[in-house]
N, C-alpha and C positions, 0 to 999 in steps of 0.2 A: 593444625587440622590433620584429620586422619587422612594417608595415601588411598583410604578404599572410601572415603564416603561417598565417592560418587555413583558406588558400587549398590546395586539394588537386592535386598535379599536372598536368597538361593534356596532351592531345598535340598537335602540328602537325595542323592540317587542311585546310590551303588548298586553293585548286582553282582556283589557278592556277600555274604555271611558272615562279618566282622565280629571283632572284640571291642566293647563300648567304653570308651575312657571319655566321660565328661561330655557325653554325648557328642565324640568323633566317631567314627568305624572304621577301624584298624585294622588293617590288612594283616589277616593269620597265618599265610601260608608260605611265608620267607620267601627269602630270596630269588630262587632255582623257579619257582612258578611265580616271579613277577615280569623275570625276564620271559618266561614263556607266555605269560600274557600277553607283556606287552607287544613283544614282533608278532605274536597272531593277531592282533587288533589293529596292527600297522598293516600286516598282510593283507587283509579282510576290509582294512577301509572302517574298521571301525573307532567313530569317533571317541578319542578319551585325553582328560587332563589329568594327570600323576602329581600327585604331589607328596610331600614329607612331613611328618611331626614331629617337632624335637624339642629338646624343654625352653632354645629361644623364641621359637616359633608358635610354641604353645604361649609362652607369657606376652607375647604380640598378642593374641588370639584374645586372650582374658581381659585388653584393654580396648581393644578395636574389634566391637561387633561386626563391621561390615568384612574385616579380613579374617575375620571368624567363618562367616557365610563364605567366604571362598574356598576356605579349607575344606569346608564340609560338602561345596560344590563338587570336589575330586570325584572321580570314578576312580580312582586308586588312591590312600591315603597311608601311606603305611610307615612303622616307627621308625624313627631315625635317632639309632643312640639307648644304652642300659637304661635310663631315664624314663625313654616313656616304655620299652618292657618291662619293667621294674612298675610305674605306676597299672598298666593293663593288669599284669597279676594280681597289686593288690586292689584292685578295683572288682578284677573277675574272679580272680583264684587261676586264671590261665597262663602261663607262660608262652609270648610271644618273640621270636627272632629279632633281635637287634638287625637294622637293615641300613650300616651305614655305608651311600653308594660310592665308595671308593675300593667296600670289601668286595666289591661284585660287581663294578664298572668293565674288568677285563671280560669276565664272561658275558658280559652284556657285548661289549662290540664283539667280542667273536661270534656269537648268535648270528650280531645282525650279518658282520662279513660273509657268514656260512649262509644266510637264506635270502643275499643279496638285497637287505636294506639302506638305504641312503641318509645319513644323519646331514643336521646341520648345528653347527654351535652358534649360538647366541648368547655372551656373553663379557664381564673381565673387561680388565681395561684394554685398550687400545694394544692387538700384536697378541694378547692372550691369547684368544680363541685360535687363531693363526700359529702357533709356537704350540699349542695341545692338539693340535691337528697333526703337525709334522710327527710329534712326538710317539702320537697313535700309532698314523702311519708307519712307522719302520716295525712296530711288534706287527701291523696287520696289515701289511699291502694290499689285501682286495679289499678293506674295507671302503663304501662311499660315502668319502664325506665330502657334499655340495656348496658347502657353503659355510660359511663364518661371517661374524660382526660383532663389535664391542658391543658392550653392556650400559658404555657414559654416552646417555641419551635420555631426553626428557619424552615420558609417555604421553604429554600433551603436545610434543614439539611436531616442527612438523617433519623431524627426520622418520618418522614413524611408519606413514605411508610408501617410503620409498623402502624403508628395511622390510614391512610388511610382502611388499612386491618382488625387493629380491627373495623372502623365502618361496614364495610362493612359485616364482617362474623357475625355483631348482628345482619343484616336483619333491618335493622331500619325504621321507617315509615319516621320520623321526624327529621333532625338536628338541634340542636339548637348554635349556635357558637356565642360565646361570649368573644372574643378577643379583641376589643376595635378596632377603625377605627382610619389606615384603615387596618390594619390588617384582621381583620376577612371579610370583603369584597374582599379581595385577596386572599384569602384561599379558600372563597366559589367557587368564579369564575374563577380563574385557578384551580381550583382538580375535578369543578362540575362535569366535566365527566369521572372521575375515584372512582368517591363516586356513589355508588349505592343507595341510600335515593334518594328516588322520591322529598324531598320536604326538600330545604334548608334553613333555617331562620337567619337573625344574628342579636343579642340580644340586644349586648353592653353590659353591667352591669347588665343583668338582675339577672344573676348567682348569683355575689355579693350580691344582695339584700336578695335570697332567702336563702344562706348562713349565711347572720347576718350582713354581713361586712361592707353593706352601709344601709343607716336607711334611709327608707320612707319618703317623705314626704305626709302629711296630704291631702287628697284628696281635699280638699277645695282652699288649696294655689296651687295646680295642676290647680285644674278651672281656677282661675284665672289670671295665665302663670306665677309664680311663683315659680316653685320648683326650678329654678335656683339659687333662692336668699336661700331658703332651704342649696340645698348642698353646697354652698357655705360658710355658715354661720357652717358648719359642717366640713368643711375641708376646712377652706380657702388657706393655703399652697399650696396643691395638684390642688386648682380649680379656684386661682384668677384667672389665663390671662387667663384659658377658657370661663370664662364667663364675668370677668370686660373689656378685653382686645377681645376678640373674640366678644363679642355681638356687641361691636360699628361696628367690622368689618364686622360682620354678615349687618348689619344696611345700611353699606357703597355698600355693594356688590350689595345686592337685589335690592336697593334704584337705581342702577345706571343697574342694568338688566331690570328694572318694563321701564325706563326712556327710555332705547335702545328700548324694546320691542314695548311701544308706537310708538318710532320713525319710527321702519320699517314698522307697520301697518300703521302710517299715509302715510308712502313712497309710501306702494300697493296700496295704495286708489286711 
């Protein structure tokens, strides 16, 4: 059974002017103005759930209608990974910024340290969240971060309500939830209105990295839509079919959304 079926359909509601791949709405404006959105909507109290597309998340997405509608729930949505800029282009003819958040996690905490927001991590096994906190900590000592809690927990369980209540009574600006998809996409958007954090994000892995547990790849093989073959070559066990196996599907999906999409605008015409 699907992790989202209990999940009730959603509509699009962004408010902003996106690039349409497969009827997502892809955040066009990199990097540099997501982090400035996102600390003014934490500033201001306004409520918003961030989330990412990437070509695993999309081949979720193409089998699971109801974590489809989550995705599309986001008031941020934006590409994660040469994959889905690469399909936006050829979908729109526009070139959108690869935005994966590891290449822009530092300037995202120094934001927040600089205009005195307070994160919290939610995520990782057991001691993660706690070990990417200290880690932060030493590059940013004013940054606040309030709180932490692993990710190994059942969203029906009833540990749920007491994690719910610690983020809640840290007052938190920012959540960061880092559960792996789709998990942490179902946590955001069924609890969003029982968490009090103006401003939801979810990471995926980011935790891990800043803990030690998963190793960077080089910025350079990042550029040019490589770090697949990176982690890979790092943990091939844990990450063939994600990516030897999932990329063709990835390949298969878009390839035949790009082709419908064509189709129906030649229809309207």
């Amino acid at each position: 059974m699907s992790l989202c079926t209990k999940q009730s359909a959603v509509s699009q509601h962004h408010s902003y002017q996106g690039v349409i791949v497969d009827d997502f709405n892809l955040w066009p404006y990199g990097s540099s103005r997501f982090i400035e959105d996102l600390t003014n909507r934490a500033i201001e109290h306004q409520r918003t759930f961030a989330c990412y597309l990437n070509a695993y998340t999309y081949n979720i997405s193409v089998a699971d209608e109801q974590y489809r509608s989550i995705l599309k729930s986001a008031d941020i949505l934006y590409p994660d990974g040469m994959s889905i800029s690469l399909a936006a282009w050829l979908s729109s003819g526009r070139w959108i910024e690869r935005m994966t958040g590891l290449d822009f996690s530092d300037s995202f905490f120094s934001a927040c340290e600089e205009r005195g927001l307070s994160l919290y991590f939610l995520g990782g096994k057991p001691g993660i969240a706690e070990r990417a906190k200290q880690n932060i900590l030493r590059k940013y000592p004013n940054l606040k971060i309030v709180g932490t809690h692993n990710g190994y927990f059942s969203l029906d369980g009833e540990d749920v309500e007491r994690i719910i209540n610690d983020i809640n009574q840290s007052q938190v600006d920012i959540l960061l939830i880092g559960m792996g998809s789709p998990l942490q996409e179902e946590f955001g958007y069924r609890y969003r209105n029982k968490l009090n954090s103006p401003v939801i994000w979810v990471v995926g892995a980011l935790l891990d990295y800043y803990a030690g547990v998963e190793k960077q790849a080089p910025r350079w093989i990042g550029r040019i839509g490589l770090e697949w073959l990176f982690r890979l070559i790092q943990n091939p066990k844990g990450k063939w079919k994600r990516y030897l196996v999932g990329n063709w599907i990835f390949a298969y999906n878009i390839y035949r959304a790009i082709v419908k999409g064509r189709a129906n605008e030649t229809g309207n015409h």
